[in-house]
N, C-alpha and C positions, 0 to 999 in steps of 0.2 A: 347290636342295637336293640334296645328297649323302647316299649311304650306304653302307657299308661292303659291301666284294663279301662273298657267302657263302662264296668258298672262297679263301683268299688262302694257298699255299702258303709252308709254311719254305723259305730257299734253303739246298737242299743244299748247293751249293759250300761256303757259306759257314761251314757248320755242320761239317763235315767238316776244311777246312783250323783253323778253330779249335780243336775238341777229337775231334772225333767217329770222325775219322782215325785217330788216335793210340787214339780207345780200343776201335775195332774190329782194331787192329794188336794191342794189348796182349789182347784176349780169346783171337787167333788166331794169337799170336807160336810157341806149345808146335806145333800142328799145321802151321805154315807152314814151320820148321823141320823137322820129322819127316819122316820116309819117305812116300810117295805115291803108291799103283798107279795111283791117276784121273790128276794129276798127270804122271809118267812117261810116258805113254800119250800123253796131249796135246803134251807140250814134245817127244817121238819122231816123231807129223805132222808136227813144226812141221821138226825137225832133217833130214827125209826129203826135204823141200822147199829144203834149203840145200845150197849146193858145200863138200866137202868141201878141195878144194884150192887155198882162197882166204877168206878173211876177211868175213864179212858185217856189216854195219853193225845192228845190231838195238837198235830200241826198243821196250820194254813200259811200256804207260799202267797203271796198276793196280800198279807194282811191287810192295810191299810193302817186305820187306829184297831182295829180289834172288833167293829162292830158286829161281824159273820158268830165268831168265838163267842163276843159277851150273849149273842142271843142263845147258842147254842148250848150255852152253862146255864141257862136259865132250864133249860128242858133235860138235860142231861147232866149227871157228875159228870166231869171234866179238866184235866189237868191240861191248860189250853197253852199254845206256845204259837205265835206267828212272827212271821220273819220278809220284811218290806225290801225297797231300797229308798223309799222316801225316809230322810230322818224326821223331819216333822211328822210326817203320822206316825212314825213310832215310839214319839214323845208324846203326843199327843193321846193317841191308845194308852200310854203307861201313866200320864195322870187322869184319866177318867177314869181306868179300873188297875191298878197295880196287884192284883191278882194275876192278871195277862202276864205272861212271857214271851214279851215282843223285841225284836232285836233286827240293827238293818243287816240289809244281805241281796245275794239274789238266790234264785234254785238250782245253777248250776255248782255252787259250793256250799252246801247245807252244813252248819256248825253243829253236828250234832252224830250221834253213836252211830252203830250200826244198828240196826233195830230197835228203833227207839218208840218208835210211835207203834199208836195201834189204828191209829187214820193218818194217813196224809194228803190234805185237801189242797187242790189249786182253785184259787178262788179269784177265777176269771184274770190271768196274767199270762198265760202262754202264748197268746197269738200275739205280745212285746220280745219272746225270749227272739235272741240272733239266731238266724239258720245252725249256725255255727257251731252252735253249746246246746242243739237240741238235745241232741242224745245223749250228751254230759247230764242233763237235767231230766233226762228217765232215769239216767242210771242211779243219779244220786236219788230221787226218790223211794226207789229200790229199795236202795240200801239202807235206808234210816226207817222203810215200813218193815213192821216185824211180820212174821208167815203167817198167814190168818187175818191179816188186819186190810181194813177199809180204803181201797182208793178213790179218792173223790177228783172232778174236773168240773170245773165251770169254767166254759165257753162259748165260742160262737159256734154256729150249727150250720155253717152252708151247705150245698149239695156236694159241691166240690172243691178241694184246695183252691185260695185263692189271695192276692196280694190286691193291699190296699194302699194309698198315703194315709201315712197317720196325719189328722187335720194338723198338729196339735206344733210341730214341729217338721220343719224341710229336712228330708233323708233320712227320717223313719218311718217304717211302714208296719201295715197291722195285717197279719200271717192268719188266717183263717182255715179250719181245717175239723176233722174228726180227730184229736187229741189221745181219745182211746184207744186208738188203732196200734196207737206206738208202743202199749202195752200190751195189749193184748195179743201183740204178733209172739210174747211169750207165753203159753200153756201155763204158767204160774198165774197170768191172771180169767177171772172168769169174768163176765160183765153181768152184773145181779141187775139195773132197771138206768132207762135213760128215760128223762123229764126234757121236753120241751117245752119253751116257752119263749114269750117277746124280749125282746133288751129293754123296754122300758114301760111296756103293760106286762099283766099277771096273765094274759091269753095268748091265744095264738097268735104268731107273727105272720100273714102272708110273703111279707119280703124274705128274705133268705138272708139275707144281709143284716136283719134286725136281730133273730132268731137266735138263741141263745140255747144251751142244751146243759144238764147235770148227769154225767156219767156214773153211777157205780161201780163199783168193781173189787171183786175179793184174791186176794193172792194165798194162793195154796199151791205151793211147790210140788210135797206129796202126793197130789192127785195130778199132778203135771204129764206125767208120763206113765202109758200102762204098759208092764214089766210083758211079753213077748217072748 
């Protein structure tokens, strides 16, 4: 005899590349477009971290239309590439700047080489991915950042793990967490500077729940392990 588990989650993925994408893109298309002190602050860490007299390879998981990317080619040479699951923002990002290399998808199956990038940024998406494909979506990460090159995260900051209801749709929730950790449990990454800040001022959040964080982080395998 069988019985139905108590808690059988929605799959995000799934729910997101179908509509859910597209109509968190559409709530937040007006403010994603707009000016951004949080914003600018963030993609500036990220630009202070890149050679300015040479071209970097950059991919953002979470794009959107590409708005993180276009500010970021404004400060930096940049060969930018982002990868959504809304299709409207990804058509949308490709007629404002078709220069962007934007394409849908999610971060657990990244279209792309082994080593390809010299960043790869998750720009505020992870606390959507399923339990489930967490670590499919370190791994793929990994693998598509070359040795030596930039790990970026933007996330929520709370004190401690923690689940939410997503407002936005019933039996999806929003996974809150230190996102870094999942990296750094490998000696290949080091953490160079975390940026706090509110989810929707440029200062501090007193809530914990508001509270948003920009992790760095450099992967360097060769210094991963000292020889003994």
């Amino acid at each position: 005899m069988t019985t139905s588990p108590k808690y059988a989650p929605v799959s995000q993925k799934t729910e997101f590349l179908a509509d859910e994408g597209d109509q968190w893109f559409m709530r937040n298309k007006s403010a994603l477009a707009g000016a951004s002190q949080q914003r600018d602050c963030m993609v500036q860490h990220i630009a202070d971290q890149l050679r300015s007299d040479a071209a970097s390879t950059v991919l953002e998981i979470g794009c959107g239309q590409g708005a993180n990317l276009e500010h970021l080619a404004r400060l930096r040479p940049v060969n930018a590439h982002g990868i959504d699951p809304s299709t409207q923002a990804v058509l949308s990002g490709g007629a404002r700047n078709s220069a962007l290399h934007l394409q849908v998808g999610t971060a657990d199956d990244l279209p792309y080489a082994d080593q390809h990038f010299d960043v790869v940024w998750f720009g505020f998406c992870l606390y959507l991915v399923d339990r489930d494909l967490l670590q499919r979506v370190v791994a793929e990460a990994d693998r598509v950042l070359r040795d030596g090159g930039l790990l970026a995260i933007t996330d929520f900051d709370p004190p401690e793990p923690c689940r939410r209801p997503y407002h936005h749709k019933a039996g999806l929730y929003s996974y809150k967490m230190d996102y870094s950790r999942l990296f750094l449990a490998n000696p290949s990454y080091a953490l160079v500077q975390k940026i706090s800040t509110g989810h929707t001022s440029g200062g501090w959040a007193p809530d914990p729940q508001e509270r948003i964080a920009l992790y760095l982080c450099r992967k360097n395998p060769e210094q991963a392990y000292r020889l003994v």
